[in-house]
Structures are given as C-alpha cells and as structure tokens.
C-alpha positions as CSV (number, residue, x, y, z in Angstrom):
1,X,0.0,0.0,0.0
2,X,1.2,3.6,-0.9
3,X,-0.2,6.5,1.4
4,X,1.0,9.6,0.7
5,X,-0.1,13.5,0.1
6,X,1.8,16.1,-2.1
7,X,1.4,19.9,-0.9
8,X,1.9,23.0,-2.6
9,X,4.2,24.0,0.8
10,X,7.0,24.1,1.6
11,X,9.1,21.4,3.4
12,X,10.1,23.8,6.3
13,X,6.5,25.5,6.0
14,X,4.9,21.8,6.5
15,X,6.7,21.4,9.5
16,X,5.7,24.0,11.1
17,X,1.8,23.6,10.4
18,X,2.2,19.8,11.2
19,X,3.8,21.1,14.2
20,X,0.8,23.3,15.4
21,X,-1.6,20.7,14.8
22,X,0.2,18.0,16.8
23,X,0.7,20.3,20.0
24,X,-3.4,21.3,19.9
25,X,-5.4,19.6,22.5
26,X,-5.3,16.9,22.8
27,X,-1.5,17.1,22.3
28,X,0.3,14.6,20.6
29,X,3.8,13.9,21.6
30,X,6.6,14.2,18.5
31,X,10.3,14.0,18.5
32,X,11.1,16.2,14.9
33,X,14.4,14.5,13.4
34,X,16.1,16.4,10.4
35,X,17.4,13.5,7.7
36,X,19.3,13.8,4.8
37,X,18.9,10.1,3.9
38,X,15.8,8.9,3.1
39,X,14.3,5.5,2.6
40,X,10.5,5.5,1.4
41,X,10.2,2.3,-0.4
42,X,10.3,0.2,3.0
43,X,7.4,1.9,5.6
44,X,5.6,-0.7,8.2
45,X,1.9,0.5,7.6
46,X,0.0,0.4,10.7
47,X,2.6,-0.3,14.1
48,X,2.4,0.7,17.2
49,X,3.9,4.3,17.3
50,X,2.7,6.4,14.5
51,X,5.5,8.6,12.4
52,X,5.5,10.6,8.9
53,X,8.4,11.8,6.8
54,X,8.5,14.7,4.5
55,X,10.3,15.8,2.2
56,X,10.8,17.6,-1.1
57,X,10.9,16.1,-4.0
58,X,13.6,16.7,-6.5
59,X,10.9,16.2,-9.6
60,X,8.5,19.0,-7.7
61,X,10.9,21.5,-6.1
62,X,8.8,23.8,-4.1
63,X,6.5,21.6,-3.1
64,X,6.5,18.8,-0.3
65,X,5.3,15.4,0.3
66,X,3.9,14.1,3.6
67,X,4.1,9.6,4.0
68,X,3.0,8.4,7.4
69,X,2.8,5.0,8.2
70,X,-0.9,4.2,8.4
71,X,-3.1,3.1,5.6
72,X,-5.4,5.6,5.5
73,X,-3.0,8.0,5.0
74,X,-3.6,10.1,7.9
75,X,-6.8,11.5,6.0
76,X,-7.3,13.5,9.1
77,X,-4.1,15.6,9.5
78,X,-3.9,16.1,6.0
79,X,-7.8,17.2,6.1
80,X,-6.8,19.4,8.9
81,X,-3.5,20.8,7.2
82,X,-5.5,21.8,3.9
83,X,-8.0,23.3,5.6
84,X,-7.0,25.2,8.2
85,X,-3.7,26.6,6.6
86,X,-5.2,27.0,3.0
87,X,-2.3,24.6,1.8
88,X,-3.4,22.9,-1.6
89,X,-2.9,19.1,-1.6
90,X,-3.4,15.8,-3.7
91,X,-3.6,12.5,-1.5
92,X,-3.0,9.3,-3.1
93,X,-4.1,6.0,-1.6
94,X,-3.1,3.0,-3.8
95,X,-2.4,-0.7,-3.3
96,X,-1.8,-3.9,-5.2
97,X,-4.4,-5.0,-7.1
98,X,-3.5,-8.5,-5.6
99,X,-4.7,-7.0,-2.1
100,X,-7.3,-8.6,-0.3
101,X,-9.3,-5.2,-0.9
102,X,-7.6,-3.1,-3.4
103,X,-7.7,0.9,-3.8
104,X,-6.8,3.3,-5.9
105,X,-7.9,6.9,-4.9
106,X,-7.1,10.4,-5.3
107,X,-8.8,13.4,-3.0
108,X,-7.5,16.9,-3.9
109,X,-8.0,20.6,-1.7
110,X,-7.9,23.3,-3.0
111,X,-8.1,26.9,-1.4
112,X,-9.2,25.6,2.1
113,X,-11.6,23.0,0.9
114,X,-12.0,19.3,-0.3
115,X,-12.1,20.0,-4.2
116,X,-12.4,16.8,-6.1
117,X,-12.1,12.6,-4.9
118,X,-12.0,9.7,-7.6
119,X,-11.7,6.1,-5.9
120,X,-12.3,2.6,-7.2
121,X,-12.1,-0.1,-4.9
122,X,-13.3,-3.6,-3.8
123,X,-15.1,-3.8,-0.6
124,X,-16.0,-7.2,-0.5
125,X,-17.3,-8.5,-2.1
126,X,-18.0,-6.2,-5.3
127,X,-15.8,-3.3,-7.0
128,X,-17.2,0.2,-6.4
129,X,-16.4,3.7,-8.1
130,X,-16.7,6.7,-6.5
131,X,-16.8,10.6,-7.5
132,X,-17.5,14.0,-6.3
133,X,-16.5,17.1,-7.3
134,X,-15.9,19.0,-10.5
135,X,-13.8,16.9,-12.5
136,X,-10.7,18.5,-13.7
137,X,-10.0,19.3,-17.3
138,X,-8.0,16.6,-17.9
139,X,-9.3,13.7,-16.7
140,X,-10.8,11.4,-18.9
141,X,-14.2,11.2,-17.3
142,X,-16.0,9.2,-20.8
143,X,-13.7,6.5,-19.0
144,X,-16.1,6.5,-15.9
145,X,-18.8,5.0,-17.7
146,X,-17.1,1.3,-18.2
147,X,-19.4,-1.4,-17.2
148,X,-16.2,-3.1,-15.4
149,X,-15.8,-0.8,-12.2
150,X,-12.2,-1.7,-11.5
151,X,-11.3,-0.1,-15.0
152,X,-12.9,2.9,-14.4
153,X,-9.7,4.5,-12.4
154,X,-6.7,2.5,-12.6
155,X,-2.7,3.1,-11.2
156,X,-2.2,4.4,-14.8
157,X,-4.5,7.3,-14.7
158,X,-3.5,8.2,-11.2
159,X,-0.2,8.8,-12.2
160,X,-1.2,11.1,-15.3
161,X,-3.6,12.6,-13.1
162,X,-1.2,13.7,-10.1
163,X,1.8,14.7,-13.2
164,X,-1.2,17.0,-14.1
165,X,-1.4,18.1,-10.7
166,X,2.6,18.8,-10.6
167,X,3.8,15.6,-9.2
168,X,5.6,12.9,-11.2
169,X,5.2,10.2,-8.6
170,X,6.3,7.7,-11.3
171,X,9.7,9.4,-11.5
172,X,12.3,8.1,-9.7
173,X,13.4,11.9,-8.3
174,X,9.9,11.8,-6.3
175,X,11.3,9.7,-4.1
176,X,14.7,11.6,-3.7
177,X,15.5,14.7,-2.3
178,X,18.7,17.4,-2.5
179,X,17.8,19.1,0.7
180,X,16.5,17.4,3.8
181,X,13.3,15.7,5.3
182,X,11.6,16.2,8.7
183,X,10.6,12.6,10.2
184,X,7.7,12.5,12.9
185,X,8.0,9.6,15.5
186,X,5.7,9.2,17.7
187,X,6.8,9.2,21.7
C-alpha cells in the first residue's frame, strides 16, 4: 500500500503547520528529526507508534510530500493541514491490485476545501467507483462510464492525473530529495 499526500508548501512550511496541529489539544507527543537520507520504499503500515516523513521532491521543487505509516494516510491531518492553513494538496491512496481489498484513490484541496475525490475499490465482495466534485480538465471522465468498475480508475491514470497536478510520482526523483526531510516519531 502507498499513502501519501503532495502539498503545494514548503518542506520547512509543513513542519511547522504539522507542528501546530500535533501540539493542539489533545496534544500529541513528536520527536522532529532532520534527515538527509531517506528511505521510502520500506514503511511498516500500521505499528504501534505512528510517524511521517517529508520531504521535497527533486521532480517538484517547491513543493512537499507528507508519508506516514498508516493506511489511511492520515486522511485527518492532511484534512486538517488543507483546511486550516489554506495549503493545496493531492492524497494518493493506492495498493496492489492482488490486495485482499484493493484501492486506488485520489482526494485533492484546493483553497481551504475538499475540491475533487475519484476512488475505485473492492469492498468485499464487489468493486465500487466513486466521484465528487468538479472533475478537472483533464481527466478522462468518458472512461467513468465502463461497465467493469475496476477499469474505471486504474494506477495508470493516477499517475497522469497527479503529473497534471505537478507531481511525477512515477519518476524516480519523487522519491529523492537534494535538501532534507523532517521525520515525525511518535513518543
């Protein structure tokens, strides 16, 4: 499973919004560990202390990427991060299709509020598809239509649709970074 949101922040700027959020009531305890040397490709999903990384890609300067360790995604900071500090973001949520319950999703914000989510997934035991929002210009919505749900959004056209969004996540420099990272562990 990849969980993971791109915002149109800053790396240091992220930090210090993630920052404010985790110290409101009720406060959650952080240590905040500058890393050069990043490893994404091997997070535990789901263990007992929560943590995130981010970082800035080298394919998106500019902007920053947040990857904690939980399935979900952390739908609720991220919720809370786009809404409260206006920061525009593009959550993916994506797993193998080989998964027990495979999903591939993208939700977007855009000035303080949830702009657009496309999702196709199995929840046993049927596929589903599901929309909302004003679909972006270039999204291929005619494809929406297909009588087989699971073809309706596939890993393909999440990738197109986040390098349309400014992120190459297929690029190998997505996962690297020139400057540093921030990585969240829970106390």
């Amino acid at each position: 499973m990849k969980s993971f949101t791109c915002f149109k922040s800053t790396v240091t700027e992220l930090k210090v919004k993630a920052e404010e959020v985790l110290a409101s009531s009720p406060p959650m305890i952080f240590n905040c560990i500058k890393t050069d040397g990043i490893n994404l490709l091997k997070t535990e999903y789901n263990p007992a202390h929560r943590m995130f990384l981010i970082w800035e890609p080298l394919s998106s300067p500019g902007t920053s990427v947040f990857s904690p360790n939980v399935e979900d995604g952390w739908h609720t900071l991220v919720h809370i991060l786009s809404t409260k500090y206006f920061c525009d973001s593009a959550s993916v949520r994506l797993s193998s299709p080989k998964s027990i319950c495979p999903i591939c999703e993208l939700s977007t914000y855009a000035n303080g509020h949830a702009e657009r989510l496309v999702r196709v997934m199995k929840d046993e035991p049927k596929w589903e598809f599901y929309e909302t929002g004003k679909p972006y210009d270039f999204e291929d919505v005619g494809i929406y239509k297909k009588r087989i749900k699971r073809q309706r959004f596939t890993q393909e056209m999440l990738s197109k649709y986040m390098k349309n969004l400014g992120w190459d996540i297929d690029a190998q420099d997505f996962f690297r970074t020139k400057t540093f990272g921030f990585l969240f562990k829970e106390r």
